[in-house]
C-alpha positions as CSV (number, residue, x, y, z in Angstrom):
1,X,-5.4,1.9,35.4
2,X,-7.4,3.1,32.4
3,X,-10.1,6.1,32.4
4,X,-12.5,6.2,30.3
5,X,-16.1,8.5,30.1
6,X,-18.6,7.4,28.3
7,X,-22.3,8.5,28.4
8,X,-21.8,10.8,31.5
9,X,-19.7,7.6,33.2
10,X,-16.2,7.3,34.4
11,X,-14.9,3.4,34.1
12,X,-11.7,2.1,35.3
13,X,-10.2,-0.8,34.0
14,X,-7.0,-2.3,34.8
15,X,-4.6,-3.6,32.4
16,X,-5.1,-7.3,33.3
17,X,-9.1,-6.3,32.4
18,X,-7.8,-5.8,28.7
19,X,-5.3,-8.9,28.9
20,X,-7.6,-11.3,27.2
21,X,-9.9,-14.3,28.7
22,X,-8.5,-14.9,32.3
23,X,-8.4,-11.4,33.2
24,X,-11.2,-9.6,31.3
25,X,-14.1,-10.9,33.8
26,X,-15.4,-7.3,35.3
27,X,-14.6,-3.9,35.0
28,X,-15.8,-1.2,38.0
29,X,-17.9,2.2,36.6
30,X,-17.4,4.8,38.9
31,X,-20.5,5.2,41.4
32,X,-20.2,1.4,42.4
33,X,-21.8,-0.1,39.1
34,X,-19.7,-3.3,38.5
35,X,-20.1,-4.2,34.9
36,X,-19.6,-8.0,34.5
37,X,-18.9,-8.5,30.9
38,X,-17.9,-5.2,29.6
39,X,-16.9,-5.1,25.4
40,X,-14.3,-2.6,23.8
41,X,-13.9,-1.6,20.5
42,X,-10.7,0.7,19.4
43,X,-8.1,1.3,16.3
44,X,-5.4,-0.6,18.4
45,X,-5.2,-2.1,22.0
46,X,-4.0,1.1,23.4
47,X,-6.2,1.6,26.7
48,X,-6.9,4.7,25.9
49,X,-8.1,4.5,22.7
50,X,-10.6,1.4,23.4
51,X,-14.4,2.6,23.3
52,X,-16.1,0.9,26.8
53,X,-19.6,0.6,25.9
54,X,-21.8,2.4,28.8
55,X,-24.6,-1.0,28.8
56,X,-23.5,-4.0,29.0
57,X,-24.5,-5.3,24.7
58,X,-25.6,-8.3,23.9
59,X,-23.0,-10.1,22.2
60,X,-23.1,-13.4,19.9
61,X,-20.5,-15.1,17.9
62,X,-21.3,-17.8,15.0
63,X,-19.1,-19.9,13.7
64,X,-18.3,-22.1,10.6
65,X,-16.4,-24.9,9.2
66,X,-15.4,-24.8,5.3
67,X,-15.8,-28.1,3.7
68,X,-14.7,-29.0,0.2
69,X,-17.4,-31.4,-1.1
70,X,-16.4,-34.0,-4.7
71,X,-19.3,-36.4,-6.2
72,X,-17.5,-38.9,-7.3
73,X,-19.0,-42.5,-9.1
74,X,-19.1,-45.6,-6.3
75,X,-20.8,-48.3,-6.8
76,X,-23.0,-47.8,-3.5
77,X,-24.3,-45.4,-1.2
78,X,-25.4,-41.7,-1.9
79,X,-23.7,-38.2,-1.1
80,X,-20.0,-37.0,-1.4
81,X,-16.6,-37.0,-0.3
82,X,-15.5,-34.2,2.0
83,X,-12.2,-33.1,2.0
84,X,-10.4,-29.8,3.5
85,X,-11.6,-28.9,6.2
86,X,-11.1,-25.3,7.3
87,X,-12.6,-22.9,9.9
88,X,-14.2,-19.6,7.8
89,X,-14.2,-16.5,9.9
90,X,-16.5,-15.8,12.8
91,X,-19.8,-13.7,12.4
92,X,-19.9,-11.1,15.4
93,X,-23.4,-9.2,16.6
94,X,-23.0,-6.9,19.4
95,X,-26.6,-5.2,20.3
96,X,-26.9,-2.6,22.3
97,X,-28.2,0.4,23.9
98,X,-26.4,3.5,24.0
99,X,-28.0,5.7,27.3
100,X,-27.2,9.5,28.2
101,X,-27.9,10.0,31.6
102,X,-28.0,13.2,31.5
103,X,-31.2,13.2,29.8
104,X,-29.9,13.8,26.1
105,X,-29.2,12.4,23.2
106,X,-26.0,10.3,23.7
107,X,-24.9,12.3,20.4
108,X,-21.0,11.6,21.6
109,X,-21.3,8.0,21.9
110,X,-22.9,7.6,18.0
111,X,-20.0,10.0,16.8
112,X,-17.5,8.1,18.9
113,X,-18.6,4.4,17.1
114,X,-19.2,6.0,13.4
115,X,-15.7,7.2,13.8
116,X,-14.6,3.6,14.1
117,X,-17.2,1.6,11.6
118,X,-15.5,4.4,8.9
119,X,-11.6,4.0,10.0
120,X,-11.4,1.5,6.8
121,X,-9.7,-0.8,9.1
122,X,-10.0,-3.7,11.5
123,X,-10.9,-3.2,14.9
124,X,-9.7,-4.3,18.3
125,X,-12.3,-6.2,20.0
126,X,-11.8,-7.3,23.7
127,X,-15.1,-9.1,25.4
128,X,-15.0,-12.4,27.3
129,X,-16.6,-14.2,24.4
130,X,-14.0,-13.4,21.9
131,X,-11.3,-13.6,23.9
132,X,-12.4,-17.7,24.8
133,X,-13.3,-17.9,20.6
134,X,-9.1,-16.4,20.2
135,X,-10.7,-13.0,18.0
136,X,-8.6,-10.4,18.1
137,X,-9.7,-8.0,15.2
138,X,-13.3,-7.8,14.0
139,X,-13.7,-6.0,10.1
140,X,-17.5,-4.1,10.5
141,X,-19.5,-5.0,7.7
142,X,-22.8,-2.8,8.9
143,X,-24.3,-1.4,11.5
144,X,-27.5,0.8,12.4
145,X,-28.9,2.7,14.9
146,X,-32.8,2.0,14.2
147,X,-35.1,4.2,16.0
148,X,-35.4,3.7,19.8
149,X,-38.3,5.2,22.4
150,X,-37.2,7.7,24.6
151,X,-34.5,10.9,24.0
152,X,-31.8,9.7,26.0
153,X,-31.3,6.2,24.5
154,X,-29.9,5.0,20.6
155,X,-30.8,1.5,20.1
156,X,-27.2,-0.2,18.0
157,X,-26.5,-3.6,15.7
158,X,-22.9,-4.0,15.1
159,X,-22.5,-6.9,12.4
160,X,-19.0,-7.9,11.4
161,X,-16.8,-11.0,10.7
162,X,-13.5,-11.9,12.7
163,X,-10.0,-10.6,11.2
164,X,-5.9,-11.8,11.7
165,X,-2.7,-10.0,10.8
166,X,-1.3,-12.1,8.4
167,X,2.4,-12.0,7.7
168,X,2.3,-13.1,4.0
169,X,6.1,-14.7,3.0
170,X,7.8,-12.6,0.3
């Protein structure tokens, strides 16, 4: 089992909640909240070094095929040839609220995340959605905190395309 406090919670996650897809369905918060689709984001897939977020985000993933398109003459019929198909990386959202409920600014949490959108590397990202969609690792291209009602909460957009470790052949 994995601790981990964030915003004045404790959560406890198992190691099959971090195994990917057929495990990663719930996670318990301490005080009997059950959280149903919980998302991490972390430097590696260490359990204790995976962020929980304390609310439940939003999450959306977009994806795209690469096409290779050729005009070529033909005696009939109008557009072009495609050839190569590909899949391009994923676009990833997570939106959010970051809560304190304590009453305060959840000045911890915003530290916690900037930490990781200025590592220079990849993330770890473990949700339900990725897992199905096979993302592992999720580069952050932006992110924001715009301004939210209310001390306790921080309003968050996480933007960012999907990653792999490539072995390149030398």
């Amino acid at each position: 089992m994995a601790d981990a406090t964030t915003g004045g919670l404790s959560l406890t996650a198992s190691s099959a909640d971090l195994a990917g897809a057929g495990g990663l369905v719930s996670v318990e918060v301490t005080g009997g909240l059950t959280m149903m689709c919980p998302v991490y984001l972390g430097l590696s897939r260490a359990q204790n070094d995976l962020y929980l977020f304390p609310l439940e985000p939003l999450i959306s993933v977009k994806g795209r095929n690469v096409i290779t398109e050729r005009q070529i003459a033909k005696n009939r019929g109008v557009g072009s040839v495609k050839e190569q198909f590909g899949t391009g990386d994923y676009t990833i959202e997570i939106r959010g609220m970051l809560q304190n409920k304590e009453g305060t600014y959840p000045e911890s949490d915003i530290t916690k995340l900037t930490k990781l959108f200025t590592a220079g590397k990849s993330l770890v990202i473990v949700s339900q959605l990725t897992s199905i969609c096979n993302i592992e690792l999720m580069c952050v291209t932006e992110w924001e905190f715009p301004e939210t009602p209310g001390l306790e909460n921080q309003a968050f957009v996480i933007r960012g395309v999907s990653d792999e470790d490539f072995q390149l052949l030398t």
